[in-house]
ZAMARGU-4260 file (C-alpha; in steps of 0.2 Angstrom, whole numbers, plus 5000, padded with zeros to 4 digits):
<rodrens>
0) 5054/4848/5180 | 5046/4864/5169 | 5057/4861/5156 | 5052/4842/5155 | 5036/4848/5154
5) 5039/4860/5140 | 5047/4848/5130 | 5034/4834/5132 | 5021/4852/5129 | 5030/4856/5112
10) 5033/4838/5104 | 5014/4835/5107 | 5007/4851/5099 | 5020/4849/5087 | 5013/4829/5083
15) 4995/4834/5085 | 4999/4850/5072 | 5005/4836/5060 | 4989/4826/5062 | 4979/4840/5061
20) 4986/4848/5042 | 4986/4830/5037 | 4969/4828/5043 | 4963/4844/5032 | 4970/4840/5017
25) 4962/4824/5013 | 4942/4831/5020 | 4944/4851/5020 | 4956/4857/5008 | 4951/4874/5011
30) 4955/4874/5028 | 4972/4871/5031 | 4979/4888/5034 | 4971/4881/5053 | 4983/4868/5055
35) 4999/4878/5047 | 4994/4890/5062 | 4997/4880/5074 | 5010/4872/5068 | 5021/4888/5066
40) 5014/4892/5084 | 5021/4877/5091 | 5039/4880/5080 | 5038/4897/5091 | 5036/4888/5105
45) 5049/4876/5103 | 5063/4891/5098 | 5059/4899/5112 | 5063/4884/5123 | 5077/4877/5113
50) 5070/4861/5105 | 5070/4869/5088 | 5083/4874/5078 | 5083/4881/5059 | 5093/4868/5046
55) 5095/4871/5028 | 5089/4855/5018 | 5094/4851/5001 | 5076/4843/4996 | 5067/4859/5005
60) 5075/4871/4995 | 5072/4866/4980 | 5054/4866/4982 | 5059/4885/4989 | 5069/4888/4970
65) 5055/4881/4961 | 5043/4895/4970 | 5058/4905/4964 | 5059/4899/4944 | 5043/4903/4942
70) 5043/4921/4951 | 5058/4925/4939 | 5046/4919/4925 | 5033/4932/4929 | 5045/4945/4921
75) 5040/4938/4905 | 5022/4937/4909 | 5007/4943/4897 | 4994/4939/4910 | 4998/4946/4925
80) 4982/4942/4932 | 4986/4922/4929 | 5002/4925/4934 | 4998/4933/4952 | 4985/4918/4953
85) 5000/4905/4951 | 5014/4912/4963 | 4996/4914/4975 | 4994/4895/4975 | 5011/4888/4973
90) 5016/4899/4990 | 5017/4883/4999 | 5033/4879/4989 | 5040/4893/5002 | 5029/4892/5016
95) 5031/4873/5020 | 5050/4870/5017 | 5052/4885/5026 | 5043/4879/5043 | 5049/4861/5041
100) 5070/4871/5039 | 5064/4874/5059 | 5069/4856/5063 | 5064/4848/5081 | 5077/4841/5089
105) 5063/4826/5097 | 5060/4813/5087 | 5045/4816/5073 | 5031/4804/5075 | 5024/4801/5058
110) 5007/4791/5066 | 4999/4807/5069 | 5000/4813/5054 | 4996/4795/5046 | 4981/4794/5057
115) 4975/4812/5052 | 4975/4806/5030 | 4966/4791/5035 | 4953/4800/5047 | 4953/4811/5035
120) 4950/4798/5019 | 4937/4791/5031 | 4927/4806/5033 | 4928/4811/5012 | 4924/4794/5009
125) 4909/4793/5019 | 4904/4811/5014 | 4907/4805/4995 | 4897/4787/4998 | 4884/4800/5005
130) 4885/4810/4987 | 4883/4794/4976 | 4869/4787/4987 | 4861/4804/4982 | 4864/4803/4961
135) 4859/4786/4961 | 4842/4790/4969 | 4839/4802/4954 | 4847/4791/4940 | 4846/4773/4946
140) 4862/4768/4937 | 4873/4761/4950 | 4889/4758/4941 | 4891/4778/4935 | 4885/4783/4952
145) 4898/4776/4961 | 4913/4777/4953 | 4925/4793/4947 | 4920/4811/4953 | 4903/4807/4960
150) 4909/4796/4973 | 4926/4807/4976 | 4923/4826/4984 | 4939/4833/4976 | 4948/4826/4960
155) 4947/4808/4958 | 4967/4809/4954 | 4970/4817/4968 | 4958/4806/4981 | 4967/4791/4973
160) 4984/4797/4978 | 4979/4801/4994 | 4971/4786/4996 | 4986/4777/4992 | 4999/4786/5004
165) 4986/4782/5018 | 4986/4764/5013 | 5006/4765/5012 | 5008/4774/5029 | 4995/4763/5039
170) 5005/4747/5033 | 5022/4756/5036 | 5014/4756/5055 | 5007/4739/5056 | 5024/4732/5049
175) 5034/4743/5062 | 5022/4738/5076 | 5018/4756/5082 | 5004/4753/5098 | 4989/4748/5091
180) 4991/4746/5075 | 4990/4726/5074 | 4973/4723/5077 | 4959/4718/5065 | 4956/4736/5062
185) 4969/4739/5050 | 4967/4725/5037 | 4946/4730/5038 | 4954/4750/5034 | 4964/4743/5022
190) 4953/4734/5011 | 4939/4750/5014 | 4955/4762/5009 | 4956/4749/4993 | 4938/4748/4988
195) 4937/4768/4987 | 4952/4769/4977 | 4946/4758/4965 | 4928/4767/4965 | 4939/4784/4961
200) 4941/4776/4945 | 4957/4784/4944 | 4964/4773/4930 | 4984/4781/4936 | 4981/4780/4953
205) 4976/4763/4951 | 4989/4757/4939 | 5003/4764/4951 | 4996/4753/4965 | 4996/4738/4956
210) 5015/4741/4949 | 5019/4744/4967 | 5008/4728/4975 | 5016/4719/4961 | 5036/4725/4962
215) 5033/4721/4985 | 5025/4701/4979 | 5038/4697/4965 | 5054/4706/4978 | 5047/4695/4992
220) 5048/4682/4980 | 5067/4683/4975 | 5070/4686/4993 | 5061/4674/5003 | 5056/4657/4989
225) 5065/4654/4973 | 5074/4666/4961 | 5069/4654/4946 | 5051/4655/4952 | 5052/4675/4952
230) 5060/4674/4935 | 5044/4664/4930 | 5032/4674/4938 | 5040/4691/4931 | 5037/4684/4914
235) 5019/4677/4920 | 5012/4691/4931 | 5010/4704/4918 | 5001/4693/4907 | 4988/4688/4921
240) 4987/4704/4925 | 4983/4710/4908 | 4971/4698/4907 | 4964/4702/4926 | 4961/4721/4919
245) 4954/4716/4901 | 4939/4704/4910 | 4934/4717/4923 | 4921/4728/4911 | 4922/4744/4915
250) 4942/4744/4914 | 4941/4734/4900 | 4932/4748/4889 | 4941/4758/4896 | 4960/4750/4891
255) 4949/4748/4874 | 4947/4766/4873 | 4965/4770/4877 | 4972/4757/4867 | 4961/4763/4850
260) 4966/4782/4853 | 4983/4776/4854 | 4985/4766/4839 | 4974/4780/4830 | 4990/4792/4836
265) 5003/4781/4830 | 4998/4778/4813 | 4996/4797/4810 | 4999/4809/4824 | 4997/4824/4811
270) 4981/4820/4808 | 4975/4813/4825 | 4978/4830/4833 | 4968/4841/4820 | 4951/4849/4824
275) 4938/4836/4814 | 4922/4845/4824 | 4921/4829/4833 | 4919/4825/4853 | 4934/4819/4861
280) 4937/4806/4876 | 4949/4810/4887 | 4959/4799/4880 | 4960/4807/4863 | 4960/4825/4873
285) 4977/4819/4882 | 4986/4814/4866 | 4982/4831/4857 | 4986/4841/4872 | 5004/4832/4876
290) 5005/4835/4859 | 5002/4855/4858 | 5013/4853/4874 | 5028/4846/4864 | 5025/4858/4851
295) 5023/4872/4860 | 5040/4868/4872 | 5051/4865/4856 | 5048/4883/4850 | 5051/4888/4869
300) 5065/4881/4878 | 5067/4892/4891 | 5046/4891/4893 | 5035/4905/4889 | 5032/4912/4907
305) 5021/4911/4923 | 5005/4911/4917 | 5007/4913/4897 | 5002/4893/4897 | 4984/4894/4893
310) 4985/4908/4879 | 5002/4900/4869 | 4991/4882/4870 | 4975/4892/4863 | 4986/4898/4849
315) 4994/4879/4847 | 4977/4872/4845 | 4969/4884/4834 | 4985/4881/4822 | 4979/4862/4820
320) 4960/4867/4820 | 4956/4862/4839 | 4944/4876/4841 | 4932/4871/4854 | 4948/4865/4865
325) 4956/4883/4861 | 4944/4893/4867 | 4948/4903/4882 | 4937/4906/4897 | 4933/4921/4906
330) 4949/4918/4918 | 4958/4919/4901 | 4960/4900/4904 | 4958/4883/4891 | 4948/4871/4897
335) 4961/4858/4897 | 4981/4860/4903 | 4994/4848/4894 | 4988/4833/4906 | 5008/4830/4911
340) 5015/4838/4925 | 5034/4838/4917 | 5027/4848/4902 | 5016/4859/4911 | 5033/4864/4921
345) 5047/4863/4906 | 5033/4875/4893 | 5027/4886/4906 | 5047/4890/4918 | 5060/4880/4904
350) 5074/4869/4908 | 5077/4875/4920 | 5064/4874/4930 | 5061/4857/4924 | 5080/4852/4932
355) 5075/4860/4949 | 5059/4850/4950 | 5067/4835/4946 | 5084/4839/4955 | 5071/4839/4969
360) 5064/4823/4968 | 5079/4815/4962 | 5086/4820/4979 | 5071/4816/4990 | 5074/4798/4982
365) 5091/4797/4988 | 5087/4802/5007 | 5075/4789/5005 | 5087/4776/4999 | 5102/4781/5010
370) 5089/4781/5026 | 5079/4767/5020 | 5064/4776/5022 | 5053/4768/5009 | 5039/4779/5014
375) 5046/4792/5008 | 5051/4784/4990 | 5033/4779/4990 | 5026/4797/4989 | 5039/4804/4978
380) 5036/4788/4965 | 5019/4790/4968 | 5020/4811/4963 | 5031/4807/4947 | 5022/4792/4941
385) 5004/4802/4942 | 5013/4817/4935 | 5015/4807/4918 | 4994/4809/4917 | 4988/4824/4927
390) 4997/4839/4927 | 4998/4836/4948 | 5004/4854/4955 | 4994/4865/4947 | 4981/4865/4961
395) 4986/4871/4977 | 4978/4853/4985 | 4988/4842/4977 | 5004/4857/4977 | 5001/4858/4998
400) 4999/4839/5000 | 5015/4832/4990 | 5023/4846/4998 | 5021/4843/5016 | 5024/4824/5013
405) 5039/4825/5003 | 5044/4838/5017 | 5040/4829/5031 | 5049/4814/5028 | 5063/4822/5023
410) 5064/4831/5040 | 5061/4813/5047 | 5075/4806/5038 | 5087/4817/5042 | 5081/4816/5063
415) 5083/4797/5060 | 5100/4795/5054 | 5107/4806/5065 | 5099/4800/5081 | 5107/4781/5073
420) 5125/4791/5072
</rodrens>
């Protein structure tokens, strides 16, 4: 009987533990270390009663090789203050594979931590409605007041992504008819969860959900009406959605701006990228930073080392006359990183750091394909598409959150199949 109860004890801190980090992540970033806490109490717990056992995972440890790339790239380090900053905010590479390698051997409900992003979304949301309502008492312009950082409390990238795995794990509930999770409730979260994405004005965030909505309406198609209708469709949809996009006003000046910057690019990227003592849009600032980036990574294969980024860009863009974006801060940093997630990691660790990250996700994308776990396809998609825009790991909220997803379903994965076997 006692050890009935410790078992039901252990899975249920272990759940709530789950819901609790996820919970922080989205509303107060700063304070996750809490829920870490006690989850690694409740891992002790469960070693000390047998329903935890340590397992090395393929997809765990090569977040843990990652940490380990870029620790190796310290040797090479002009900054060591930059540096020590860096291996200080990617620590959860190592501190979150490590705690999910101490697999339950209960099964892993995923609606307590599904429930704790969308509280949490909730409770920023409101907070950010709260912030907005604020700015537009002093300025009176609605649309600016409600959309991008002043309705979002943390990045609007990164609100966006988390925003869109809540939408995907609330739906990945309805549709497996977890207790409560039918009523009228979720559809009304659902279309709140949509509305603030699309406030975050997030133009990748948004993008990826509308490639995703589009791929799960044309697949039901083939599936369930007529392949010659989904061939029809696939050749109509993108031109309705173009047009959709190009009549809505604020994302019509914005694809404007984007598409003028990037025919500007292509006719001479030489001369796009140099200094002309002009302002840039973010656009235009994208471009010449993947640029430097590209530059900058052909002259060093093997990266220049943890935390040399910001300096060898600064020299990059003073070379083509970008001054004002070359000028470095107090913390020795520029005020922009190269935007791109894959160049941030192949300039600043090589190739072959670049190989481990995406050796990583190559093999979370097989665990979800062999398992069927869609979920976690979703977030590893969803981390790699945004990575094309936004250098996505270089702060430590969105380095924890893809961590402890990525992690999790993993861990999930793994518990599934072999409870199936």
């Amino acid at each position: 009987m006692e050890l009935i109860k410790n078992k039901v004890t252990i899975a249920l801190s272990y759940q709530l533990s789950l819901g609790l980090i996820a919970l922080l992540m989205a509303f107060l970033p700063k304070m996750v270390v809490l829920g870490f806490i006690f989850m690694f109490a409740s891992i002790i717990f469960g070693i000390k009663n047998k329903q935890v056992k340590f397992h090395v995972d393929s997809v765990l440890l090569s977040f843990t090789l990652l940490y380990v790339a870029y620790l190796i790239g310290c040797i090479f380090t002009d900054n060591a203050d930059a540096a020590g900053k860096y291996l200080e905010y990617k620590l959860s590479f190592i501190l979150v594979p490590l705690l999910f390698s101490f697999r339950p051997k209960f099964n892993v409900n995923l609606a307590f931590p599904i429930i704790g992003l969308s509280i949490g979304i909730m409770a920023s949301s409101l907070l950010g409605i709260l912030k907005a309502i604020s700015i537009y008492s002093e300025t009176k312009i609605a649309f600016t007041s409600f959309t991008s950082s002043n309705i979002c409390i943390d990045h609007p990238t990164y609100f966006a992504a988390m925003t869109t795995v809540s939408i995907a794990g609330i739906w990945f509930l309805h549709k497996n008819k977890f207790a409560g999770f039918t009523g009228n409730w979720v559809f009304i979260y659902l279309v709140f969860a949509l509305c603030m994405l699309c406030l975050s004005y997030a133009m990748a965030g948004i993008l990826f959900l509308l490639l995703v909505t589009s791929w799960i309406i044309l697949r039901w198609i083939y599936t369930k009406i007529n392949r010659w209708f989904f061939l029809s469709l696939l050749i109509i949809f993108p031109i309705l959605l173009f047009f959709s996009i190009t009549n809505v006003s604020g994302f019509k000046d914005e694809l404007t701006n984007s598409m003028e910057a990037l025919k500007s690019f292509a006719t001479d990227p030489n001369k796009f990228v140099e200094g002309k003592n002009e302002a840039l849009s973010g656009d235009q600032v994208r471009l010449v930073m993947w640029t430097v980036s590209v530059n900058a990574w052909s002259k060093n294969p093997w990266g220049v080392g943890t935390g040399n980024v910001d300096e060898c860009l600064s020299r990059e863009l003073k070379r083509i006359g970008q001054n004002e974006l070359a000028t470095l801060g107090d913390n020795r940093e520029i005020r922009y990183n190269p935007h791109n997630q894959f160049l941030q990691i192949g300039l600043e660790i090589g190739f072959l750091g670049l190989f481990i990250f995406l050796y990583g996700m190559i093999s979370a994308v097989r665990r979800g394909l062999t398992s069927k776990n869609w979920f976690l396809i979703l977030i590893v998609s969803c981390l790699l598409f945004n990575s094309l825009f936004e250098s996505m790991l270089q702060r430590q909220t969105g380095i924890v959150f893809f961590t402890f997803w990525i992690c999790l379903l993993s861990v999930h994965s793994n518990l599934t199949r072999e409870q199936s076997e």
